[in-house]
N, C-alpha and C positions, 0 to 999 in steps of 0.2 A: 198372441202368436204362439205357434207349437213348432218345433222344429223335432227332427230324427235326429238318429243315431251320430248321422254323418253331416248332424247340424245344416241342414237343406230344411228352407222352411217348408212345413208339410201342413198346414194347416194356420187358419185362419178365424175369431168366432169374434162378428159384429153383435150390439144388444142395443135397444133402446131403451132399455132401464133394469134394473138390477140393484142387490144391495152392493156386487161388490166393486163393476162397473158405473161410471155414466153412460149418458146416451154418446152414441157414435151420431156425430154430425158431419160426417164428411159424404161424397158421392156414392152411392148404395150400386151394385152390383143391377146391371137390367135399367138403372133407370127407378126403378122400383122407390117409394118412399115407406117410412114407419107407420103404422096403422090400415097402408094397403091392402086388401080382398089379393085370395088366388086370380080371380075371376080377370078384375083386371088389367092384373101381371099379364095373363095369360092371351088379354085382347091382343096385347101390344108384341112377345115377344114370344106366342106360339105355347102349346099346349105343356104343361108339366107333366113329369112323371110321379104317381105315387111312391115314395120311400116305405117300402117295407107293409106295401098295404095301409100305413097308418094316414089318418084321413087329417092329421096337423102338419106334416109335412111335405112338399112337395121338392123337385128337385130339378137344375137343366143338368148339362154333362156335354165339355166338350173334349179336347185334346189336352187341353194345360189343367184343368180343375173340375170337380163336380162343385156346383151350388146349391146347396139347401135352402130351403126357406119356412119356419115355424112360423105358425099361424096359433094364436091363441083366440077363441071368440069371434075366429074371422078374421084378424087383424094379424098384421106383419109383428113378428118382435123380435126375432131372432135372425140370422143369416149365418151357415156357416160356409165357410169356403174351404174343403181338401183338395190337394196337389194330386194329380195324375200320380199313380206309380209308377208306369210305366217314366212319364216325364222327367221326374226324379231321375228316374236312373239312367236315364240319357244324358243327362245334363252333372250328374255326379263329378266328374271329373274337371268340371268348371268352378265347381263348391271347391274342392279341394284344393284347385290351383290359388285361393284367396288364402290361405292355411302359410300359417308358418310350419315351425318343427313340434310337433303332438308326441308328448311318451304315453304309449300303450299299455298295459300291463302283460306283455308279451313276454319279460324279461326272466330275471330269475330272481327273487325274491331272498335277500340274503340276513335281513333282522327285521323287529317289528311285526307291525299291522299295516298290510299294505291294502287293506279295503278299507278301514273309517277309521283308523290312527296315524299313529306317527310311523314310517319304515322309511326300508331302502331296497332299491330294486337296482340291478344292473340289467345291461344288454351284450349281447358278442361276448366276447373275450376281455369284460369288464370294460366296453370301447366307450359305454358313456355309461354316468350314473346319476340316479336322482334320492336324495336323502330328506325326507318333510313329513307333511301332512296331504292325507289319501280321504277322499270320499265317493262313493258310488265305485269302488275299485280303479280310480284315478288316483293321477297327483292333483291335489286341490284343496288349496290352502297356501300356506309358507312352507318352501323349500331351496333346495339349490341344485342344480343341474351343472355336471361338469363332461368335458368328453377327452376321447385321447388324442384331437385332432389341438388342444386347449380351451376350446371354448367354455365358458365359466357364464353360470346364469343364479343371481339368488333376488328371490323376490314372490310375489304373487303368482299363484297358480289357478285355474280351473281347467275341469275336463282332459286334464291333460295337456296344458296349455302353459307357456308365458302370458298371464291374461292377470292385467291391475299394475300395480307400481313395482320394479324389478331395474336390476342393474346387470346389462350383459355385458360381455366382453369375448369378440373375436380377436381370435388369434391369426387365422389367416389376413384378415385386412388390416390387423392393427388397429383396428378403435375400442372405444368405450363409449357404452349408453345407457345414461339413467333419466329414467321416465315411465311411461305409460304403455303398456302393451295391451292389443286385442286379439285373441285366435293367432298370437305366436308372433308377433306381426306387429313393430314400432305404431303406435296411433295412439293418438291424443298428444300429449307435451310432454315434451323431452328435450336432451341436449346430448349429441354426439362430441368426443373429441376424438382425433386421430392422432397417431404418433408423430405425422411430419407437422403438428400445429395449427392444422384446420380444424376447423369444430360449428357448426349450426347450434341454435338454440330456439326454437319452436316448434309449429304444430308438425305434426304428421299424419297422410293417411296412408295405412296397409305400406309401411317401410318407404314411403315417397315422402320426401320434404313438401308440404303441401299445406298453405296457411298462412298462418304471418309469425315471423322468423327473421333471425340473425344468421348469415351464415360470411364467417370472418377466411380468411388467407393471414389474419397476422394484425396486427395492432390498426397500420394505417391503409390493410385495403380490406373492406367491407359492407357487405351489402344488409341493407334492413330494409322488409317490407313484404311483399307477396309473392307465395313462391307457388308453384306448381310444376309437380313431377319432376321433381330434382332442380327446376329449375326458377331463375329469377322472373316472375312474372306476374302485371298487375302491376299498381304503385308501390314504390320504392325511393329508394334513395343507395347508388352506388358512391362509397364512398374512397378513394384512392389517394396516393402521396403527391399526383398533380392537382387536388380536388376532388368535386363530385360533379357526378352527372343525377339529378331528381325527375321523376316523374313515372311515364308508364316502359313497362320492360315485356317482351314479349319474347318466350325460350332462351331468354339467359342475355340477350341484348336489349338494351337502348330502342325501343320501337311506337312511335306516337307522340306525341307534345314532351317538351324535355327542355330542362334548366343544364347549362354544362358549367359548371365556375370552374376557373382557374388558380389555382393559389399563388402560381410564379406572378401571373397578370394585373390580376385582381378583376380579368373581365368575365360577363357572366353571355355567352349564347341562348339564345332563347327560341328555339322551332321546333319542326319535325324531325325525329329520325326513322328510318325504315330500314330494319334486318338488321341495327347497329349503326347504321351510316346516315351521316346529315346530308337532307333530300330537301330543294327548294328553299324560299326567302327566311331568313333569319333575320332577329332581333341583337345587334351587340351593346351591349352598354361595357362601356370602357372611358375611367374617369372620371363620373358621372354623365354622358354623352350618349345617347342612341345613334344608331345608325343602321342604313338595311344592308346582309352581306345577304350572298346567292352560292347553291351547293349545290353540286350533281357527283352522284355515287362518293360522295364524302370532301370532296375536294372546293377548294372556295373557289368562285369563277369571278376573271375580271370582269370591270364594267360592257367590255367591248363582247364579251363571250353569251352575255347574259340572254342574249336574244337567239 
């Protein structure tokens, strides 16, 4: 894989053998397999064009990418696939939206080697600064990052990046986080705390709680298990000072097959819930005794209601 400047993948190069690859065994571009003839590629999805006159290469070309195809002895061996330019740069601003916060070397360069050593560069009116190790004229390596708004960041760098293992700390929201960053951007495993006593402790993808994870309120209410996009979702187990509620959770509620215990009781409900709320026949054991209770929009119906 090759990416640009503005890290937008631009390129692509499949092999069926090589010293430095294996062979690529996944779905080939056209349908096309390894040791195939132009000829026929060509029956099936229309005529190639020659690249550059050379009689090993041939090529299609649409809106999203151009595809090569290197032909050795007649035989397929190679594939590579470039990105549209034009593409790219329609879409740029979609790359970027994925981007945490990137330091440039736009700033002002105030000690050091801020191309392949150790420096420090500031920006504005000294509004943030980065103190470490630089490579390709970035920060990349170990450094730390501070700004005038408080925000504090010391850990692993690339390209310009929070990218690797680093501990941030916002000041506007009040937390701290140490773990795993990619392109600026919470991902991989971590653990947030916040100053009022909340704190998560699992995956992440691109700054969303997303994986499997702990995410507490306080000693005795808290939830472990599947989370997506900030929220409780997938199995789980809530766990709170009435009890818990276990099973499937959908956008932060209770939604699908679900255990409720009670700790004042000791009884355990056993059904559906939907959006949060127990929907239709329930399982109660209380005592050791089964029995069937009945629920509409959360509420228990008497016998006489049930029809």
């Amino acid at each position: 894989l090759e990416f640009n400047a503005n890290l937008s993948l631009s390129q692509v190069n499949l092999y069926d053998s090589g010293y430095t690859f294996g062979m690529y065994n996944g779905d080939l571009p056209y349908g096309s397999n390894w040791g195939q003839d132009s000829v026929s590629i060509q029956d099936e999805h229309g005529v190639m064009q020659a690249f550059n006159n050379n009689p090993f290469i041939k090529y299609y070309s649409d809106a999203l990418k151009v595809t090569r195809f290197y032909f050795s002895n007649g035989s397929l061996e190679h594939i590579k696939l470039t990105a549209n330019p034009d593409y790219i740069l329609r879409n740029a601003a979609i790359t970027i939206q994925s981007w945490g916060l990137r330091l440039l070397p736009d700033g002002q360069a105030v000690e050091g080697n801020v191309i392949d050593g150790e420096g420090s560069m500031v920006w504005g009116e000294r509004a943030a600064r980065y103190d470490g190790e630089w490579s390709y004229g970035l920060p990349h390596g170990i450094g730390t990052y501070i700004d005038s708004f408080g925000n504090k960041y010391a850990g692993e760098f690339k390209l310009g990046f929070f990218w690797g293992a680093g501990s941030y700390y916002s000041a506007f929201y009040q937390y701290e986080y140490d773990g795993e960053f990619i392109l600026g951007k919470r991902h991989g495993k971590g653990e947030m705390r916040y100053k009022n006593g909340i704190k998560y402790n699992g995956e992440w993808a691109r700054d969303q709680m997303h994986g499997i994870g702990q995410y507490s309120m306080g000693p005795q209410y808290y939830y472990q298990g599947e989370m997506k996009n900030n929220n409780f979702h997938g199995k789980g187990v809530l766990t709170t000072p009435d009890g818990y509620i276990k099973g499937r959770f959908k956008n932060g509620k209770p939604h699908g097959l679900c255990d409720q215990y009670s700790n004042q009781s000791g009884q355990t409900l056993s059904g559906y819930w939907v959006d949060g709320k127990k929907e239709g026949e329930f399982n109660l054991n209380a005592f050791g005794f089964d029995r069937k209770v009945h629920f509409k929009n959360d509420i228990e119906l008497f016998p006489e209601e049930q029809n």
